[in-house]
N, CA, C and O of each residue as an XYZ file, in Angstrom:
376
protein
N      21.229     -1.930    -11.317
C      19.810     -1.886    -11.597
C      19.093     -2.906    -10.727
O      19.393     -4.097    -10.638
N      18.064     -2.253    -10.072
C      17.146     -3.862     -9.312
C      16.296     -4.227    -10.026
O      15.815     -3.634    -10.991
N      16.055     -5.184     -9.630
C      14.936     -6.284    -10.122
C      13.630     -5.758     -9.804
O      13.387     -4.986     -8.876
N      12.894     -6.177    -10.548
C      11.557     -5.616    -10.275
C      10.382     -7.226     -9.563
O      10.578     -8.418     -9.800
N       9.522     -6.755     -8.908
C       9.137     -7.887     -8.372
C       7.007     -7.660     -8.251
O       6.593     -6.512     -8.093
N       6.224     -8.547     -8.325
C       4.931     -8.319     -8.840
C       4.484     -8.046     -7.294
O       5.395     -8.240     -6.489
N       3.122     -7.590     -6.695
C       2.999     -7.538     -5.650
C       1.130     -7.555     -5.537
O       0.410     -6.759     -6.138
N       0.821     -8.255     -4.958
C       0.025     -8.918     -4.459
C      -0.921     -8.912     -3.492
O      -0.610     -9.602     -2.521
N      -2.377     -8.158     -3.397
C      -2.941     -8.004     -1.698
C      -4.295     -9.081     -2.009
O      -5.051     -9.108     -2.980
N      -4.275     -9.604     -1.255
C      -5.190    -10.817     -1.311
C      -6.112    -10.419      0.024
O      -5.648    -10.707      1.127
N      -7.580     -9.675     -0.073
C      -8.381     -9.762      0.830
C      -7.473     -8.569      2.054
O      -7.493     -8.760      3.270
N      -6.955     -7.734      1.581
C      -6.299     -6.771      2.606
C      -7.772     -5.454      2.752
O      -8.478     -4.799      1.986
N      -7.628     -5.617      3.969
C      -8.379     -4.484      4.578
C      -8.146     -3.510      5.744
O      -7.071     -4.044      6.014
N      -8.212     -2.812      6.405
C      -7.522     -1.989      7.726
C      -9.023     -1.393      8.301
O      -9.869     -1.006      7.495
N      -9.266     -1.359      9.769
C     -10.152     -1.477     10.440
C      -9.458     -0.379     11.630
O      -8.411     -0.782     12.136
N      -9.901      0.762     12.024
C      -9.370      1.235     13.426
C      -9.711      0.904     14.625
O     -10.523      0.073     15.030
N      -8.926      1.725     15.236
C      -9.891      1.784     16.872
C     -11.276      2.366     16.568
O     -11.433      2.871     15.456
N     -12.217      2.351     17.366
C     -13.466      2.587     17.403
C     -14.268      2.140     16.157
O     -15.471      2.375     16.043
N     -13.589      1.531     15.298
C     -14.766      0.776     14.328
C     -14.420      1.293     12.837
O     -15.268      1.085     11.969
N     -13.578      1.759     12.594
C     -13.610      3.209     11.605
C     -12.919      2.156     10.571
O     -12.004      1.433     10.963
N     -13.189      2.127      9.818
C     -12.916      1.097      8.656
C     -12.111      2.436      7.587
O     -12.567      3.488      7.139
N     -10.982      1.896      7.495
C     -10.392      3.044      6.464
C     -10.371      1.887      4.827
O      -9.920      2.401      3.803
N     -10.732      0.838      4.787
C     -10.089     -0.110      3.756
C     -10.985     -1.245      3.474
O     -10.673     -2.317      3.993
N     -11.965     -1.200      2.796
C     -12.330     -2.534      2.460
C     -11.957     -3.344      2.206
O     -10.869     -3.103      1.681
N     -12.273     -4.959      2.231
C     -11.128     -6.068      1.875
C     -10.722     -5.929      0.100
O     -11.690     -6.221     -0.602
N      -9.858     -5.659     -0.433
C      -9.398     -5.397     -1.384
C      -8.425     -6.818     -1.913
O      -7.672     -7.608     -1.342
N      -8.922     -6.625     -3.327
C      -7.094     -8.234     -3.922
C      -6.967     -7.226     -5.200
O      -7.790     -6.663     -5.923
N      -5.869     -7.260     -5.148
C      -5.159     -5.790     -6.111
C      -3.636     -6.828     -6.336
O      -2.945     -7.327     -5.447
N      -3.453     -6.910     -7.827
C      -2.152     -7.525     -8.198
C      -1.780     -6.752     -9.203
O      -2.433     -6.621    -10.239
N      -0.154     -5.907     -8.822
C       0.388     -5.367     -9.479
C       1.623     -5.916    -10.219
O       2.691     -5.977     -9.609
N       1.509     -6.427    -11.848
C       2.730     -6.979    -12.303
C       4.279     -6.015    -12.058
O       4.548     -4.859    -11.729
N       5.160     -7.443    -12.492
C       6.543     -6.740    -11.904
C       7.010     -5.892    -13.288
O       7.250     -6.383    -14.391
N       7.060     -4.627    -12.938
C       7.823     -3.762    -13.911
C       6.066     -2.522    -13.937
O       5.938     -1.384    -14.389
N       5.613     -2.927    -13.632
C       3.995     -1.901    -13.931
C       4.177     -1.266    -13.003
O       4.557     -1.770    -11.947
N       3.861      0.537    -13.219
C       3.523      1.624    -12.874
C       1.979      1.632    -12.091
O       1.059      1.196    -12.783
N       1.644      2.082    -10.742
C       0.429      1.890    -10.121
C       0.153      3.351     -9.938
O       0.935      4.079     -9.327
N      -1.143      3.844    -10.557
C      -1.369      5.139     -9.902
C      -2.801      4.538     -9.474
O      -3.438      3.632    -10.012
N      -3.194      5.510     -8.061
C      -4.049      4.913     -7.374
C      -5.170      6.586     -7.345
O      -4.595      7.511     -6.770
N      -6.192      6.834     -7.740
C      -7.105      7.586     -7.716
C      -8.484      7.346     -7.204
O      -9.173      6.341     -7.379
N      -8.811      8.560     -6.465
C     -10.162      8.633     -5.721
C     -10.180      9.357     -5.000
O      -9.204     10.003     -4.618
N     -12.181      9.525     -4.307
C     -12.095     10.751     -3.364
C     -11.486     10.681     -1.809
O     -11.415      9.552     -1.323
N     -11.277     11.211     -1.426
C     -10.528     11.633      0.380
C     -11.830     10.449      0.497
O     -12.894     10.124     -0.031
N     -10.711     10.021      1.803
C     -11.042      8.801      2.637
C     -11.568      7.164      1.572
O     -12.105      6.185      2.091
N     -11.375      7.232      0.719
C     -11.737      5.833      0.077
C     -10.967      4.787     -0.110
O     -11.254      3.827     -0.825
N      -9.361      5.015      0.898
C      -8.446      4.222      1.277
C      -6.978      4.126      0.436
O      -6.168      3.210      0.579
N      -6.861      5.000     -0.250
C      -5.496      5.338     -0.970
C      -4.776      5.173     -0.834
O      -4.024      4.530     -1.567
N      -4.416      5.904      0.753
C      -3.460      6.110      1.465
C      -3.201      4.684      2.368
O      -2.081      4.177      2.432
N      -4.054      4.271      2.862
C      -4.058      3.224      3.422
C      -3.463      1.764      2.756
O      -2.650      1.020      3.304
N      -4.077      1.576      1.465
C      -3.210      0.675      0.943
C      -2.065      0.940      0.334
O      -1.615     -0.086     -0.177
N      -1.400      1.866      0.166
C       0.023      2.406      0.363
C       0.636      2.278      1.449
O       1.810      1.930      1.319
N       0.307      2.417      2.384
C       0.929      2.268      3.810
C       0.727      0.441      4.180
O       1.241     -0.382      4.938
N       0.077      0.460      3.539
C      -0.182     -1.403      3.704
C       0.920     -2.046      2.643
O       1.545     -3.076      2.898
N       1.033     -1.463      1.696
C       2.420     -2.034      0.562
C       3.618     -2.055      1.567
O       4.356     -2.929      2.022
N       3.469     -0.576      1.724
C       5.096     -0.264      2.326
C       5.496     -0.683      3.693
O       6.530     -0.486      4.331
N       4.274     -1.385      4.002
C       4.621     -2.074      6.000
C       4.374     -1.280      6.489
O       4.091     -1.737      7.597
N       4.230     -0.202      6.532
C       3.580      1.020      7.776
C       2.573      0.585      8.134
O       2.459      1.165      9.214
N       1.514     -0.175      8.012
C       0.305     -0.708      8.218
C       0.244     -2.201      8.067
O       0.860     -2.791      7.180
N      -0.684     -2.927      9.153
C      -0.642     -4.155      8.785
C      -1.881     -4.359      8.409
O      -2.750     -4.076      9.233
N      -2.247     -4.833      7.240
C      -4.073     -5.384      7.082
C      -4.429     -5.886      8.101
O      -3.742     -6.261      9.051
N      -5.891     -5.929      7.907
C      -6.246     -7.279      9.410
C      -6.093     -8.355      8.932
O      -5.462     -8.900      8.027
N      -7.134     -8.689     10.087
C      -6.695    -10.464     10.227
C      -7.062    -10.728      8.573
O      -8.010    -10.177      8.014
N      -6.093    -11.712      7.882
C      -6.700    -12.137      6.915
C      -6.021    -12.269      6.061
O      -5.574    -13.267      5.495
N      -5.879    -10.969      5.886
C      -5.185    -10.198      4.779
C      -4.199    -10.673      4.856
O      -3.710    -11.105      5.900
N      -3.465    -10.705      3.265
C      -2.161    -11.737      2.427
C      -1.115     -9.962      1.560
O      -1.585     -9.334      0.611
N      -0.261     -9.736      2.000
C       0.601     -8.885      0.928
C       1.528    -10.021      0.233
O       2.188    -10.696      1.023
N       1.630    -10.249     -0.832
C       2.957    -11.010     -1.306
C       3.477    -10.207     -2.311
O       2.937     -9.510     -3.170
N       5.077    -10.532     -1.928
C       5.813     -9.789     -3.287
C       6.885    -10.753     -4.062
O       7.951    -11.268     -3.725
N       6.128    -10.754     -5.218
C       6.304    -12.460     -5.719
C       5.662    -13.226     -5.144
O       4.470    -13.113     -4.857
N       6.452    -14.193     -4.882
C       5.693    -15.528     -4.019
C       6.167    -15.446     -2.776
O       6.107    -16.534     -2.203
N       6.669    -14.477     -2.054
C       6.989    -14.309     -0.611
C       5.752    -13.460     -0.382
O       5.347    -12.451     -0.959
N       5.152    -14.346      0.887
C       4.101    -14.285      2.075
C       5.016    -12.811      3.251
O       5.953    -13.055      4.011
N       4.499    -11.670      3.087
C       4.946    -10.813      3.976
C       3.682    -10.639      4.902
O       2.565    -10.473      4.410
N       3.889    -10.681      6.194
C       2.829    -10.042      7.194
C       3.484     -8.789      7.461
O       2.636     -8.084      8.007
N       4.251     -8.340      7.384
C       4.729     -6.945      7.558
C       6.399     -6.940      6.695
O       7.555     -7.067      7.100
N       5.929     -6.780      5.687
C       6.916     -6.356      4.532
C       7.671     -4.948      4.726
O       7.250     -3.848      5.085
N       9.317     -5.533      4.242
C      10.086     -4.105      4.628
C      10.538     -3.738      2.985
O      11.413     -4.456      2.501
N      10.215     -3.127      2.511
C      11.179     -2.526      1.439
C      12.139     -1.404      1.581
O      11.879     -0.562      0.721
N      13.170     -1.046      2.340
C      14.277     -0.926      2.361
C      15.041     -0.517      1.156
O      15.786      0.448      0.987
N      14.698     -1.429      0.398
C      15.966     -1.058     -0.646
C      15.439     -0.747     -1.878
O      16.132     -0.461     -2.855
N      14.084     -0.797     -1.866
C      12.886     -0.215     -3.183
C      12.645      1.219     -3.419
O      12.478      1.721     -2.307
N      12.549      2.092     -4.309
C      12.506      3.033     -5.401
C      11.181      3.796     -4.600
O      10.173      3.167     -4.923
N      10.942      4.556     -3.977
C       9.605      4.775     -3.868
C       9.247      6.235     -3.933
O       9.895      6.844     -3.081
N       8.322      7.154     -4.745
C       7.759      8.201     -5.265
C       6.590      8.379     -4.454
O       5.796      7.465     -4.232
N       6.488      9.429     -4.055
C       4.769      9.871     -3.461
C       4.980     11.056     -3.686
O       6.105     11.546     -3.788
N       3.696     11.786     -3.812
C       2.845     13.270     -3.910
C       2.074     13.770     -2.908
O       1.084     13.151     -2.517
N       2.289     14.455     -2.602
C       1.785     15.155     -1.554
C       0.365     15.277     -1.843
O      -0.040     15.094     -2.991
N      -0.413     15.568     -0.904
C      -2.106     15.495     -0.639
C      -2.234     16.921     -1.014
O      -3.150     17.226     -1.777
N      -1.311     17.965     -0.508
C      -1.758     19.530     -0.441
C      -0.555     20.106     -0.725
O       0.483     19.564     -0.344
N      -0.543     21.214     -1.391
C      -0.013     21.997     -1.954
C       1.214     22.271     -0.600
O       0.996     22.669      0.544
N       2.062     22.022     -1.022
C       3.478     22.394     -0.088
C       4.478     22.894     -0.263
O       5.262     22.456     -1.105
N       4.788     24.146      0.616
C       5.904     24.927     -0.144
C       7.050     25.274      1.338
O       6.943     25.003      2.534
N       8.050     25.945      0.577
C       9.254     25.736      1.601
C       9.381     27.201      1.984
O       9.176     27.909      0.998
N       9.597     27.753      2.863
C      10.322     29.272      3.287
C      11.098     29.440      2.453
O      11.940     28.559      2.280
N      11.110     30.608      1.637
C      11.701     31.654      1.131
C      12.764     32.353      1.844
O      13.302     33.338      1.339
């Protein structure tokens, strides 16, 4: 069984090329053992701070992920449990 661990965005935001802000600066603390469901309309950054948990994304400048009290600038979870849902209805060949 693993351990469960709390996780932490302190002032995380994501900014693109050409200006395109997908993420306002956000501080979102999720206790260790709590279930996160994240709801809202297309484009209001969902996806983005998911991809910012999981290291696929780095916040900008600024921005703090910690899990626990470890300071990640680009956090790997590797060995963590992870569930997602698809955006659109997806089906397989018959």
């Amino acid at each position: 069984m693993s351990s469960s661990v709390s996780i932490t965005l302190n002032q995380c935001s994501r900014t693109f090329a050409g200006g395109n802000t997908a993420l306002q600066p956000l501080d979102l603390q999720v206790n260790a053992g709590e279930t996160l469901v994240l709801l809202g309309p297309s484009g209001c950054g969902k996806t983005t701070t998911l991809r910012i948990i999981s290291g696929l994304e780095s916040p900008d400048q600024g921005g703090q992920v910690l899990f626990g009290s470890v300071i990640s600038l680009r956090c790997r979870l590797r060995s963590a449990t992870w569930e997602w849902c698809f955006k659109t209805t997806r089906s397989s060949p018959t």
